[in-house]
N, C-alpha and C positions, 0 to 999 in steps of 0.2 A: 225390793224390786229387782235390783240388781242377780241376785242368787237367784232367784225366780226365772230371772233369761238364761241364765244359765244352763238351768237344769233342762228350762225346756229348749235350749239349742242342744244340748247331750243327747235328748230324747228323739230329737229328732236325726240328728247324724246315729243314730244306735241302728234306726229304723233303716236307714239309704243303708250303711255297710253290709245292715242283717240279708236285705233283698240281693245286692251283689252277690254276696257270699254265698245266697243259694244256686245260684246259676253260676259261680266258677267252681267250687266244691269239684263237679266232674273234671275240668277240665285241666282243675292243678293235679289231681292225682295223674291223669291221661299224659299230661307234661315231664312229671316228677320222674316216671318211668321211660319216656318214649323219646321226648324232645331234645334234641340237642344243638346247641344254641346257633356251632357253626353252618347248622343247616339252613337258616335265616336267610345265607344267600341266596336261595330258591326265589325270595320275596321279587331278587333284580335281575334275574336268567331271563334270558328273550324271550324264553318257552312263556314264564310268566306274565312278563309285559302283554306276549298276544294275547292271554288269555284276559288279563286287567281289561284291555282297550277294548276286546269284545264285550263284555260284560259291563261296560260302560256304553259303551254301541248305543246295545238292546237296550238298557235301562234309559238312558236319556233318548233314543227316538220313542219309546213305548211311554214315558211318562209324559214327553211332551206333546205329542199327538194325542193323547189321553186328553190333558190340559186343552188344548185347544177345540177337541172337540164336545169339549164339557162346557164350554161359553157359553152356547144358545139354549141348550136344554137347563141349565143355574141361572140362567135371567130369567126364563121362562118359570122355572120355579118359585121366582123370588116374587113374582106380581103377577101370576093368575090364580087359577083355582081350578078345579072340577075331575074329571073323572086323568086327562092325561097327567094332570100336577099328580097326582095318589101311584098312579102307577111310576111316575120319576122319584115318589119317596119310595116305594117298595122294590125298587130297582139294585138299590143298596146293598141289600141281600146276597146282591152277585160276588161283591169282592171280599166280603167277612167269611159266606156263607155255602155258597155255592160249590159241592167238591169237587175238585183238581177233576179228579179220575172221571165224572160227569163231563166235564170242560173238554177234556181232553178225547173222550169218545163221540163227544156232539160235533167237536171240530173236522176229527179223521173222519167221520162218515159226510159234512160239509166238502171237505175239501177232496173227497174220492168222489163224490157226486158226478153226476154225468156235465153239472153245469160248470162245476170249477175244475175239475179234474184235468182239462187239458190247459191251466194255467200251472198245474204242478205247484201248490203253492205249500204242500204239505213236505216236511224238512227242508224249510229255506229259512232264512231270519226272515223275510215278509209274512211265514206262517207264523214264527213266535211272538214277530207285533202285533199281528192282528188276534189273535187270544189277547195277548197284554195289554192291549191297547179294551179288549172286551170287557175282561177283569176290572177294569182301574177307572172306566171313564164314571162309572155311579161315585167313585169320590170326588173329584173333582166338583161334580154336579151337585150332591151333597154339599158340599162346604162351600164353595162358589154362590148356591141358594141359601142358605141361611146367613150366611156374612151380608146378602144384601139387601133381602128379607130384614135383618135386625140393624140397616143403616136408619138412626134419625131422620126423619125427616127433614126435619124443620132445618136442620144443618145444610140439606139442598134446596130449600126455599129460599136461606137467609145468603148462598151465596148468587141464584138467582138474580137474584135484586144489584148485586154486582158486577157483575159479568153476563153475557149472554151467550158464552162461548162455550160449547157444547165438548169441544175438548179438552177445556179447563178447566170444567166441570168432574170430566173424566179421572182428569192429573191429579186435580187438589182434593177433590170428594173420596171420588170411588174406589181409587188406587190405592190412598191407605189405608181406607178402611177393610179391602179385604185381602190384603197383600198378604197379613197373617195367615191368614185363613185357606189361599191358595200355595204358599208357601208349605204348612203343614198338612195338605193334599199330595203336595208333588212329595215331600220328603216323603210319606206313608208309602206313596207309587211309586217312587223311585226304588224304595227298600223292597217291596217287593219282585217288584220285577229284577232288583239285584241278585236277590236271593232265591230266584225260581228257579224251581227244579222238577219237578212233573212236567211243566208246559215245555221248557227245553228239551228233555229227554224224551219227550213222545213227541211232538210235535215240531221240532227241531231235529231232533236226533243226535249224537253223540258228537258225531266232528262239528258241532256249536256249542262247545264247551265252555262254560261262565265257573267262574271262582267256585260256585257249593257245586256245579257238576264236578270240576273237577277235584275236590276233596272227595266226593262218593266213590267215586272211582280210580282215585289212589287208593282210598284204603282199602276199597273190594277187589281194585286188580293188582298193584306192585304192592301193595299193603307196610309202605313206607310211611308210618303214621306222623315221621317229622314234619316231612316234606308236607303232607297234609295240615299238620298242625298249624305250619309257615302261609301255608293259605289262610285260614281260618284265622291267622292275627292281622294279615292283611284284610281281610273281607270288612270284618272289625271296627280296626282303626279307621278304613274310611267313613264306612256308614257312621261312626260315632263321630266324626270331625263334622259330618255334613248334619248329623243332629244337633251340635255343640253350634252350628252356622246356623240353623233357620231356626230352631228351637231358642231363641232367645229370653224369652220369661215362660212360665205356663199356667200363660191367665188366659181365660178363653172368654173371648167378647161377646156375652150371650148377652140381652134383655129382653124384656117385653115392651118390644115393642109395635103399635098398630100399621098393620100390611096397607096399604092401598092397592088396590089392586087395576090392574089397568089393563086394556084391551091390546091382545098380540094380535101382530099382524098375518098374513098367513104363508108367509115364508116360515115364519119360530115357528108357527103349528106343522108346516109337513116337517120342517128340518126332525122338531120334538117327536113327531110319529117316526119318522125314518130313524131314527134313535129307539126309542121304546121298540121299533118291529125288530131292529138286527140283536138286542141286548133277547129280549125275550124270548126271540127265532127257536138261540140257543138253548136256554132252558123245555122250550116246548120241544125240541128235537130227543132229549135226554128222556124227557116224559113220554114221549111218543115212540120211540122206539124200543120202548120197554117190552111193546105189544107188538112190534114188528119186527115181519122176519124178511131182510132186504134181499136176500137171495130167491127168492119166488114171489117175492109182493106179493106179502098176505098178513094179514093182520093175524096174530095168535095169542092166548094166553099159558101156549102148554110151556115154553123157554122161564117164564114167569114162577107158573107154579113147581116146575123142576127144581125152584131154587130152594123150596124148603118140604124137598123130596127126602126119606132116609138116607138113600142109596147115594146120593150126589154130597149130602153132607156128609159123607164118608171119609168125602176125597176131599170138597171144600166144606170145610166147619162154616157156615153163611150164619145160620141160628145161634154159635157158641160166638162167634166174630159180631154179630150182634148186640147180644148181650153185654160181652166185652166194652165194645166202645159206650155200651149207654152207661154200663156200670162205671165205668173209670170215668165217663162226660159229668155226669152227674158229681159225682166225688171233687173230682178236679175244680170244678165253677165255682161250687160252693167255697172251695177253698180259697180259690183266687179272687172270688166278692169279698172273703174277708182281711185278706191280706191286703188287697186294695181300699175297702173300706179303712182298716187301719194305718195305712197309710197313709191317706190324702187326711185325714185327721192329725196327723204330724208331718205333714207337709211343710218344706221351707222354699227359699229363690231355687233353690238346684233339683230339687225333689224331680222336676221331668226328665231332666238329665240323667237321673240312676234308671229312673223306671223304664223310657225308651232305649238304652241301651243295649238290654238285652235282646233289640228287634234287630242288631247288627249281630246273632247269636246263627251259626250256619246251624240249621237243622241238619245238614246230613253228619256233620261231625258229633253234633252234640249226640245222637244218636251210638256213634262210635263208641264215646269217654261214654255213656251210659251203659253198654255194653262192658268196658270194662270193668265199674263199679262192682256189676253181677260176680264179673270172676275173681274181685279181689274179695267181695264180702259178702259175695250167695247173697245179694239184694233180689229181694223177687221181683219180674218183672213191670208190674202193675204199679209197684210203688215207681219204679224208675219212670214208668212212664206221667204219671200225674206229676212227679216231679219238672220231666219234659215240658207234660202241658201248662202247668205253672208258670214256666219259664216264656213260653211262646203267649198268653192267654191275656196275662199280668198289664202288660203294655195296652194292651185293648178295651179290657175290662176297666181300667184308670180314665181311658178317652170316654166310655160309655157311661160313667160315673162320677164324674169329679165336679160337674159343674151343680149337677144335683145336692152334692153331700157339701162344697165348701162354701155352697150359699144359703146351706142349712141355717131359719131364723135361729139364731142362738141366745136370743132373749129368753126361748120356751127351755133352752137346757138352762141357764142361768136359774130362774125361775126352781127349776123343780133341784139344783145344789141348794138351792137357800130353803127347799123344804128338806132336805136332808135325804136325798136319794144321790146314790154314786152310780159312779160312769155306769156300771151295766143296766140298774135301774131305769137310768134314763134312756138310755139305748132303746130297752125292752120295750117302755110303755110310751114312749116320747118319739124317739127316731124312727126305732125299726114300725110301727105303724103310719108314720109319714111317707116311709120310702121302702116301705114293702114293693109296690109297683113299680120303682126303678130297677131294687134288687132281682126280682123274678124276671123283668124285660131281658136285665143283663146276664144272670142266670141262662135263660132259653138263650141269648145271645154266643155269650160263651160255651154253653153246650155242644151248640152246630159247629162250629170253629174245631173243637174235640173231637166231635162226630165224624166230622169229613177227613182230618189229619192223614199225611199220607206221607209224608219223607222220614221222619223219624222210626216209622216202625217199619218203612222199607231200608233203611238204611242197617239195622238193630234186625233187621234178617230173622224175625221172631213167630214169622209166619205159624210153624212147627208146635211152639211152646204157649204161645198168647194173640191168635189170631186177632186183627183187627177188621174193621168192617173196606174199611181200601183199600188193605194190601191183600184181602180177598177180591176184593173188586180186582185190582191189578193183575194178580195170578190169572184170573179167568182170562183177561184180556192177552195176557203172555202166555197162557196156552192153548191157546185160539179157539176159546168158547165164548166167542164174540156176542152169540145171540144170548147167554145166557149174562156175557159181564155188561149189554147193557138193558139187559132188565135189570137186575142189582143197580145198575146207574139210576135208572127211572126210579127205583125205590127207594134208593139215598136222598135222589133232587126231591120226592113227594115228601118223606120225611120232614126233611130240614124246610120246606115250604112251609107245610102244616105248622112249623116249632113259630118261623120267623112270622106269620098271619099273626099267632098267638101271641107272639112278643110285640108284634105291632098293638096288635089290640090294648095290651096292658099299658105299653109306655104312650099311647095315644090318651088314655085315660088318665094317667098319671099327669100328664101336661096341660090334661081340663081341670084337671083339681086345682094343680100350679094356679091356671087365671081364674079361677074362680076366690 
């Protein structure tokens, strides 16, 4: 028995080193050559304290006004039903799914509007919270509603009978049980919003500089890759301190358990619609002006079909940038469901610790060290990139999968080793048709996340050699073919809509079979 844990403690620390190893590979070669050590000083220069404390700013006013405004619409989730609960689960979509470059074109035409426009709210920090605060609040909400959706009951009747005190109730019930839960909301939103770099750069603007701005723009303006570098271990270190802090086990407190559902009052009903109207506004702005051309008020479809005109793809490849992202989406998911499937199967206490680490990974840098792999070993681009997506995908794909696969009955694999079939057998005829439907939800999940991507191949400057379907989107918008970069916005958002319906569908089915 003994040799037995052995082997499979080895097995499983093989698996956490293998993952690390993939995502620093760029980044020791980018060091070996670039880095040097006394530059580290950078990490305590004033220059960089300002830049630390704003990027802490924005991230903690943007997570926690997310937070808070995610209370009413996650209770309201957790105990009703009908037509507005469906639209707060498929709201979700906004912060996995939704692309930057859409976000960030729905907003400037918001915030130039005749309505907000003379509150100037576009390049301010009040413009970058209110995007991030846009982005982030469906997690909250999300996790907030199922942590209390899946609280026992009977655990708040039995203390009932004890107490009558509706805020002891709150303290001793409610608070642990979903403090996990809101914990690894805010961690997820806080990393984002730590790590933005679209939203700041277009809707901030440049003198609102945060840690990955300004890695981009060291390496693209004084192209001092140390000093860059020096950010990038700080960015890092913290997000991993603050995962090593809220990430304490990675058990995730799912059950079946029966909803009661109980009558809102009609304050959560407008709050919950005043919610669903500003999240969706967005979206429907991105889809609407695909068709509209704001300088004459009129609705058109020729800016639309321009976009997969010959003449236009000359200049923007739209149809090869296509291709592209769905070529490399596809490629990439599959590979990250397996990698993550193989994982959480040798999963041990620390296994979340390796996996979410590399969501403290700056995409504008990693972009950089990816670029240099190419010139040190002519890596074509394509691979670099799924490698990227890997790296960015991994963490996600684990969240959308883990609870599925480490509560797989394991009596039915037991069962089919004693009739003499191995691991891939059982897989094939046992696993993979149990959880096909999780696989393919997370699949089309993971997809969109690839689909939409936009700092790595704006960073990696590849516009030229390996268009992507963003930093096409982007160009148009930086050459001021605004009417045409947001109809490509409208056809990105209807896209990745179309993928997420259809993932909803599957993994809604797959969670009837679950109770059935």
């Amino acid at each position: 028995m003994g040799r037995n844990n052995i082997k499979i403690n080895f097995k499983n620390k093989y698996y956490d080193v293998l993952y690390v190893g993939i995502w620093l590979i760029p980044f020791l070669f980018f060091a070996r050559d670039f880095f040097i050590l006394k530059d580290i000083k950078h990490i305590l220069n004033y220059r960089t304290l300002l830049i630390l404390y704003f990027t802490l700013k924005q991230s903690f006013i943007s997570a926690t006004l997310a937070m808070f405004l995610g209370i009413i619409p996650g209770i309201y989730l957790s105990k009703s039903k009908g037509l507005l609960v469906k639209l707060i689960n498929a709201s979700v979509f906004i912060p996995f799914f939704f692309p930057i470059i859409s976000t960030v074109i729905s907003f400037s035409i918001i915030f130039n509007s005749s309505l907000f426009s003379k509150y100037k709210i576009l390049y301010t920090l009040t413009g970058i919270v209110i995007a991030n605060v846009f982005y982030n609040v469906p997690i909250f909400v999300k996790y907030l509603g199922e942590a209390l959706k899946n609280i026992d009951k009977s655990q708040i009747e039995a203390f009932k009978i004890e107490s009558n005190s509706r805020l002891k109730l709150y303290y001793y019930i409610y608070f642990p049980l979903v403090k996990g839960a809101m914990q690894k909301a805010y961690f997820l939103t806080f990393s984002y919003c730590f790590t933005s770099f679209g939203i700041i750069l277009a809707i901030g603007g440049i003198r609102f500089t945060t840690l990955e701005v300004a890695i981009a723009t060291t390496l693209r303006g004084s192209f001092d890759f140390s000093k860059a570098f020096s950010y990038g271990i700080l960015q890092f270190i913290i997000l991993l301190l603050l995962n090593l802090f809220i990430h304490k086990d990675d058990e995730v407190h799912e059950g079946k358990v029966e909803v009661r559902y109980r009558k809102s009052n009609i304050f959560e009903k407008l709050y919950v619609m005043l919610y669903l109207f500003c999240e969706y506004a967005v979206v429907l702005i991105s889809l609407v002006f695909a068709f509209y051309n704001y300088f004459d008020n009129s609705f058109s479809t020729k800016y639309f079909l321009r976009l997969f005109s010959r003449d236009f793809n000359k200049t923007y490849p739209i149809i090869k940038a296509l291709l592209n992202s769905s070529i490399l989406g596809i490629i990439s998911s599959i590979i990250s469901i397996g990698i993550v499937y193989i994982f959480i199967k040798n999963r041990h206490k620390y296994s979340h610790i390796f996996l979410l680490s590399s969501l403290g990974v700056s995409s504008a840098f990693l972009g950089i060290a990816l670029i240099y792999l190419n010139i040190l070993f002519n890596i074509p681009y394509a691979l670099l990139l799924i490698l990227a997506y890997l790296i960015i995908t991994v963490p996600i794909a684990y969240s959308f999968m883990y609870y599925h696969i480490s509560h797989f009955d394991s009596s039915l694999l037991e069962a089919s080793y004693l009739d003499g079939a191995g691991a891939f057998q059982s897989f094939i005829y046992i696993e993979f048709p149990l959880l096909k439907n999780i696989f393919f939800s997370t699949f089309l999940q993971v997809f969109t996340i690839i689909f939409a991507e936009f700092t790595i191949s704006y960073t990696m400057q590849i516009g030229e050699y390996f268009p992507t379907i963003s930093l096409i989107n982007y160009s148009l918008s930086n050459s001021k073919h605004f009417l045409e970069s947001s109809a490509l916005g409208g056809l990105n958002t209807g896209i990745i809509i179309l993928i997420f319906i259809i993932s909803q569908i599957i993994s809604n089915k797959n969670t009837k079979n679950e109770l059935e």
